[in-house]
N, C-alpha and C positions, 0 to 999 in steps of 0.2 A: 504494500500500500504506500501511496505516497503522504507528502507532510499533508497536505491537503487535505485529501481523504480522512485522514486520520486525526485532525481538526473538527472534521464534519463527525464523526464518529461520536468523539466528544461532546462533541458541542449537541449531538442527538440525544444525550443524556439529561443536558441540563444547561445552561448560563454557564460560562466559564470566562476568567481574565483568561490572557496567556500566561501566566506563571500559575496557571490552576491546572491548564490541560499539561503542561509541563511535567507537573508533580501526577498527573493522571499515569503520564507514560514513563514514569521515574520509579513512581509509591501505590499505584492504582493499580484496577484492573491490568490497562494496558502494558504494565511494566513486565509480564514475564512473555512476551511476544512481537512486541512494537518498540523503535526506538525512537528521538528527535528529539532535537539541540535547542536552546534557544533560539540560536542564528536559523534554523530554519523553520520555523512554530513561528515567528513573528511576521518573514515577508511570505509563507503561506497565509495566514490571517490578513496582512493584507491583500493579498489577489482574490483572495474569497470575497472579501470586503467589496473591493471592487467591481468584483464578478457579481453582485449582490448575494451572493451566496449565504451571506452573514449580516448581522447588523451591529454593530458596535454604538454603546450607551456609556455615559460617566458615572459611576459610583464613588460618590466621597463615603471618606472613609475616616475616621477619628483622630486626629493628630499626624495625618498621612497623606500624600497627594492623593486626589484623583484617580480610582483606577479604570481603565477598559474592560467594558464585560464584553463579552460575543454572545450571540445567540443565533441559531441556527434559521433561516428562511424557509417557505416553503418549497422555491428555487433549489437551495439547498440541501431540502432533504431530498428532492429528486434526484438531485448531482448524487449525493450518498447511496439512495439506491440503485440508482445505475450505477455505481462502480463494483458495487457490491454483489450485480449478479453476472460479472464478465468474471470467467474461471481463474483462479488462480495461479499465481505465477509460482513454478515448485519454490519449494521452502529451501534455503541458503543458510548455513551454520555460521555462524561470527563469531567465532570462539576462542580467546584466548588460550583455555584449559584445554582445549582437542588439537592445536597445535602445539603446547608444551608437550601433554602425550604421546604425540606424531612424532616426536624428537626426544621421548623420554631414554632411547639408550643413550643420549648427551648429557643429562643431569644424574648427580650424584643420587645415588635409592636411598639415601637417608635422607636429601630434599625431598626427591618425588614422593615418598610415604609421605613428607609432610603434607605435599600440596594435595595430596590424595583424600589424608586425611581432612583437611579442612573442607574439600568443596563435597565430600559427603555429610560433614558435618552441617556446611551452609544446606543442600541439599535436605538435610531432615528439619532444618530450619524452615525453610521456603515450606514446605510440606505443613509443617504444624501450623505455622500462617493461614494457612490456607483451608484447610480443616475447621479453621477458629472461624471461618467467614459463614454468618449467614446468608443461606441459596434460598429460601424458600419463597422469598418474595422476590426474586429474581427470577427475567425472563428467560422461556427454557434455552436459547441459544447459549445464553450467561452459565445456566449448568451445566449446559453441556459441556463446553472451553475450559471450565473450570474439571470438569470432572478428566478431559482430555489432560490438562495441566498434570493434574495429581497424578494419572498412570506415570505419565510422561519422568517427572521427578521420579515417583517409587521405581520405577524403570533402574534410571542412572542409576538411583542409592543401590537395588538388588543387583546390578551389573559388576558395577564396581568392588561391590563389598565379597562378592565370587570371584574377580578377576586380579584383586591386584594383589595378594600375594605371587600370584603365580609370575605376573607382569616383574613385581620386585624381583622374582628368582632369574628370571630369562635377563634382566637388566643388570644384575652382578656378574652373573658367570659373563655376560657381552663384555663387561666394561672390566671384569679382571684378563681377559683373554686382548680385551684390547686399550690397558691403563693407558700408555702415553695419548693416545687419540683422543680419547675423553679429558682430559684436562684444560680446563678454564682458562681461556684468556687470563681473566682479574688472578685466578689463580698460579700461571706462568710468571706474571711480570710481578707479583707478588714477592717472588722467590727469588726474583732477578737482581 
């Protein structure tokens, strides 16, 4: 989806400034699926704007400037659903952690257990979060995503928590059979 769409998304929920849909796709719903920046959440808001897509209003606010709320048009919610029923585009991993693992026979196995350990740790984090959310007055697209969500996480956690000793074991015997190789830049000139 683009900033756009994903604006209109928002903004189909309810009133939002830009630092509300922000925090939507940061802290919110959208956060375990959707990304966008400031830089790009403000000049999509404006072309929406433009596009009449949205309408922007001023709320003062207590000891605070002025802020922009948006609110979605009927223009708008058109745009959102026709975007919505053109197929989707396959899904694209952006993953920091699945490229550290792609390269895990380069890191030392007493890091990689660490970084292991944490992101199933955050992993049963996200989970409980998520468990803790009332669905019931949510619409059923909302439970569905959400219930998608949770396999999705228990997934990794039950993946991981089967594979990475084994993953540790194949990464020592690799990296004693091939010590000089693996050794760190910072760690070389370290020594130097």
């Amino acid at each position: 989806m683009d900033v756009k769409t994903l604006c209109l998304g928002v903004l189909s929920r309810g009133d939002a400034s830009g630092y509300e849909i922000k925090k939507a796709c940061e802290e919110g719903p959208f956060s375990h699926f959707q990304d966008a920046s400031f830089g790009s959440i403000y000049p999509a808001l404006a072309k929406l704007s433009a596009e009449k897509l949205v309408d922007c209003y001023q709320m003062s606010q207590e000891k605070r400037p002025d802020k922009k709320v948006y609110s979605i048009t009927e223009s708008g919610r058109t745009a959102l659903f026709d975007a919505l029923v053109v197929p989707p585009s396959p899904d694209k991993v952006n993953s920091d952690f699945y490229f550290m693992t792609f390269f895990a026979q380069l890191i030392p196995a007493d890091f990689l257990r660490a970084i292991l350990e944490r992101r199933i740790a955050w992993y049963e984090g996200v989970v409980a979060r998520m468990q803790d959310c009332e669905l019931s007055i949510r619409p059923a697209g909302e439970r569905f995503t959400h219930g998608l969500g949770l396999a999705h996480y228990r997934a990794e956690i039950s993946y991981l928590k089967a594979n990475m000793d084994q993953l540790l074991r194949e990464i020592e015997a690799e990296q004693a059979e091939n010590a000089p190789q693996t050794t760190s830049y910072l760690a070389r000139t370290a020594s130097a």
